[in-house]
N, C-alpha and C positions, 0 to 999 in steps of 0.2 A: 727321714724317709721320703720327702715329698717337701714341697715348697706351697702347697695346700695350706692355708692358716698362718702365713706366712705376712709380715705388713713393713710398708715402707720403713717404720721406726725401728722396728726387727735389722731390714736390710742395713739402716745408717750403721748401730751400735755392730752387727757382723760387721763391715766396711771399717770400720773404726778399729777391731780385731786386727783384719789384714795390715791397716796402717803400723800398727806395733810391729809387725812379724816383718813387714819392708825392713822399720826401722831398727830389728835389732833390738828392740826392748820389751819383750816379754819376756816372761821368768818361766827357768824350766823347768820341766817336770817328770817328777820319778816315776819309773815303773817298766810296762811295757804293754805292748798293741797285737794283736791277730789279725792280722789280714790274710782277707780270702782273692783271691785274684788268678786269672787263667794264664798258664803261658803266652798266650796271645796279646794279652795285656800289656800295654808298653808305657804310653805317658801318665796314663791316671797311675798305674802302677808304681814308676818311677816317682812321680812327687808325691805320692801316700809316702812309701818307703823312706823317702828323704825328708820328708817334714816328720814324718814320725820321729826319724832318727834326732835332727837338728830343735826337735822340744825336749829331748831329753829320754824320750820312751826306745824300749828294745821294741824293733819291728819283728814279727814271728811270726813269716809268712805260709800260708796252705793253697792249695788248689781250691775251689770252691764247688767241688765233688765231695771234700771232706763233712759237707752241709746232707748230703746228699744221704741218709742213712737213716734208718727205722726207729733209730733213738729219739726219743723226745728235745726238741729242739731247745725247752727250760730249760733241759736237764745239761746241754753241752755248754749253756751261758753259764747254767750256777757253779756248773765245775770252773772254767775258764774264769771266772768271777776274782778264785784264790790267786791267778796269777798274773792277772793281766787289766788293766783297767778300760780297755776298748775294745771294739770289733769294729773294724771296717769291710765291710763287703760289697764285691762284685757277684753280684747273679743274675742266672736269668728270670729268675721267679721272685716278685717282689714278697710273696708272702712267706720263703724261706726268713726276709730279713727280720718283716715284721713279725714273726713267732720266736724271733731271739730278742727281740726287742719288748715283746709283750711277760717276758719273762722278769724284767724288770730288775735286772742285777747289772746290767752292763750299759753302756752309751754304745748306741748300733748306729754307724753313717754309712751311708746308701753314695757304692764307689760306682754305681749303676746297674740299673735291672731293663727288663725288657721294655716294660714300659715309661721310665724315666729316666733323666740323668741330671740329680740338682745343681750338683757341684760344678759339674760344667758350666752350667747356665752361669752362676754366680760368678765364676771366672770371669766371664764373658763381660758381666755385667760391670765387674768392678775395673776392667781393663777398660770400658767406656767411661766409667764415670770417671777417671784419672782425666777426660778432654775433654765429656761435656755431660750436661742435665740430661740422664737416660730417660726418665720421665718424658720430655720432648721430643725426644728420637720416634724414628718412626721404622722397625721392626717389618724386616719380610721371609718369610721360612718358605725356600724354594724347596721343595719336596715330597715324599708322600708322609702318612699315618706310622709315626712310630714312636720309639722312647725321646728321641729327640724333638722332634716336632711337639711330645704332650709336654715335657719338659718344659718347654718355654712357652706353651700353652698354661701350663701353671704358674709360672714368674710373670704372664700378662695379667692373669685375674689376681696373683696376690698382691703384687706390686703397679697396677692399673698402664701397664705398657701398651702402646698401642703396636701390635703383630697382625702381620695378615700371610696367609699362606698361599702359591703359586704351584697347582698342580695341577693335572688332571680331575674330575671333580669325582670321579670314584679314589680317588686316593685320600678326598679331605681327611682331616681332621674333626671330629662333629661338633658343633658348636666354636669350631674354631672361624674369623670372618675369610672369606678366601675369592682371590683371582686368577681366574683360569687363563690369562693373557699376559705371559712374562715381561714382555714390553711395558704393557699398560702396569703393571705390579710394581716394578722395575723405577716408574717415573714420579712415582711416592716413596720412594725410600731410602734413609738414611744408613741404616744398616741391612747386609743381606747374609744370610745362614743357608748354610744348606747340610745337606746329610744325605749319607750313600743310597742307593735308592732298594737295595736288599733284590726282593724278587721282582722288581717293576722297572727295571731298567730300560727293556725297551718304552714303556707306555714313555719311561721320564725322559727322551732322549731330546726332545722341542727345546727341555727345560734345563737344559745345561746352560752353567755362568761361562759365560764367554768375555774376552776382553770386550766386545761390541756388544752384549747386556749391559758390563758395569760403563760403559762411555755414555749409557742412554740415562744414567742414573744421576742423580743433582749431584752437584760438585761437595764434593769431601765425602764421597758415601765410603764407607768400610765393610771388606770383604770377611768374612770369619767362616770359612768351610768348616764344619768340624770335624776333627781326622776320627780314623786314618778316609781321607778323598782320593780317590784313583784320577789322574789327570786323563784324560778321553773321555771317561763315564759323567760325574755329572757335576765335571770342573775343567775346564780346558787350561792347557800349560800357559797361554796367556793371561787366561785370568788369575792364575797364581803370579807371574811377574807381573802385573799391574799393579800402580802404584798403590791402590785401593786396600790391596792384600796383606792383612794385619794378623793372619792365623800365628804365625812364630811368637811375633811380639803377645799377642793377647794371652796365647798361651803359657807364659812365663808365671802368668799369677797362679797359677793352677796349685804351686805349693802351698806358699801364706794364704790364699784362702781356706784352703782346705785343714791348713792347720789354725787360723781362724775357728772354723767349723768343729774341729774336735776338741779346740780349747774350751769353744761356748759349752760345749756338751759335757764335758769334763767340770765345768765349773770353774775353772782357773780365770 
């Protein structure tokens, strides 16, 4: 649901999962999966779909409107329960998840909601640690207040990451540590994140990654927008052909993780 209660030794033994799922030796598994996801949906969608399929489980996709209805949400997990051994869902309301999840018949993993998105973060994470000690790194969220920014707001406190956010200072994050001065942000960091800027686009326009941000940044920093990013808005087409720019590659883990993730939940 969340990466909340979440601790380093937690992330190694998940990381240790993905390792199997690289290589090809985990053992499949029968049955099949629900997934809820919106037309709009494109990558998390595609590798739910595909890591479902490649563990062995039928994927039995819905809109996630299907959620959206006067029936008791128990009541739609213990039905689903007879035929299907997971639910993955996309929504916007994190409390649609956790009422199927409190229901206590099925393993519920959060493909994203309004306020979070763990799975991504975890990609991110384990596509760093394949080059170095994430723990070390030093984490910058150019952006405003949203499910992406809390997201990795909660992989800092569970996993003791040091992040710091670059925005405007009415857009922070609350309790998250934050520099209002992209340059100065810029010249401590290893890693930079960003995310679309939704309705604040003018306020964020200072705060676009430019190739001439990542050139002010220490040598080997890595660029990770997370899509879908509109190049003009708050990513310039340079800073995506800079050499910095690791979104394709990082995003490649996004399958074995995530089948990582439902394995652990499954039990297997």
């Amino acid at each position: 649901m969340s990466l909340e209660g979440w601790t380093r030794d937690g992330l190694g033994e998940l990381f240790d999962r993905v390792d199997h799922f690289e290589a090809k030796k985990q053992p499949s598994v029968e049955g099949a999966a629900a997934l809820f996801f919106p037309p709009s949906s494109l990558r998390t969608r595609v590798s739910f779909e595909r890591g479902v399929f490649e563990m062995g489980l039928q994927p039995i996709t819905f809109p996630p409107e299907t959620l959206d209805k006067s029936e008791n949400l128990a009541d739609v997990a213990g039905y689903l329960s007879a035929w299907v051994r997971l639910m993955v869902v996309r929504h916007s309301d994190i409390s649609v998840l956790q009422r199927l999840a409190d229901a206590d018949v099925l393993p519920v993993i959060n493909a994203m909601t309004d306020v979070n998105h763990p799975c991504e973060v975890l990609s991110d994470l384990y596509a760093l640690s394949q080059e170095a000690d994430i723990f070390s790194l030093r984490f910058l969220f150019v952006g405003a207040d949203g499910n992406i920014a809390r997201a990795w707001q909660e992989a800092a406190k569970a996993f003791g990451l040091s992040i710091v956010q670059s925005c405007p200072a009415e857009l922070r994050v609350p309790g998250m540590p934050w520099q209002g001065n992209l340059m100065t942000a810029i010249a401590d960091a290893d890693v930079v994140i960003t995310d679309g800027p939704g309705p604040h686009a003018e306020a964020l326009t200072s705060y676009r990654v430019t190739a001439a941000v990542l050139e002010a940044a220490p040598s080997g920093i890595r660029f990770a927008p997370c899509p879908p990013f509109i190049r003009g808005r708050e990513v310039s087409t340079d800073a995506i052909e800079h050499p910095a720019f690791v979104g394709y590659s990082f995003k490649q883990y996004l399958k074995p993780v995530q089948q990582a993730v439902m394995s652990w939940a499954l039990g297997e």
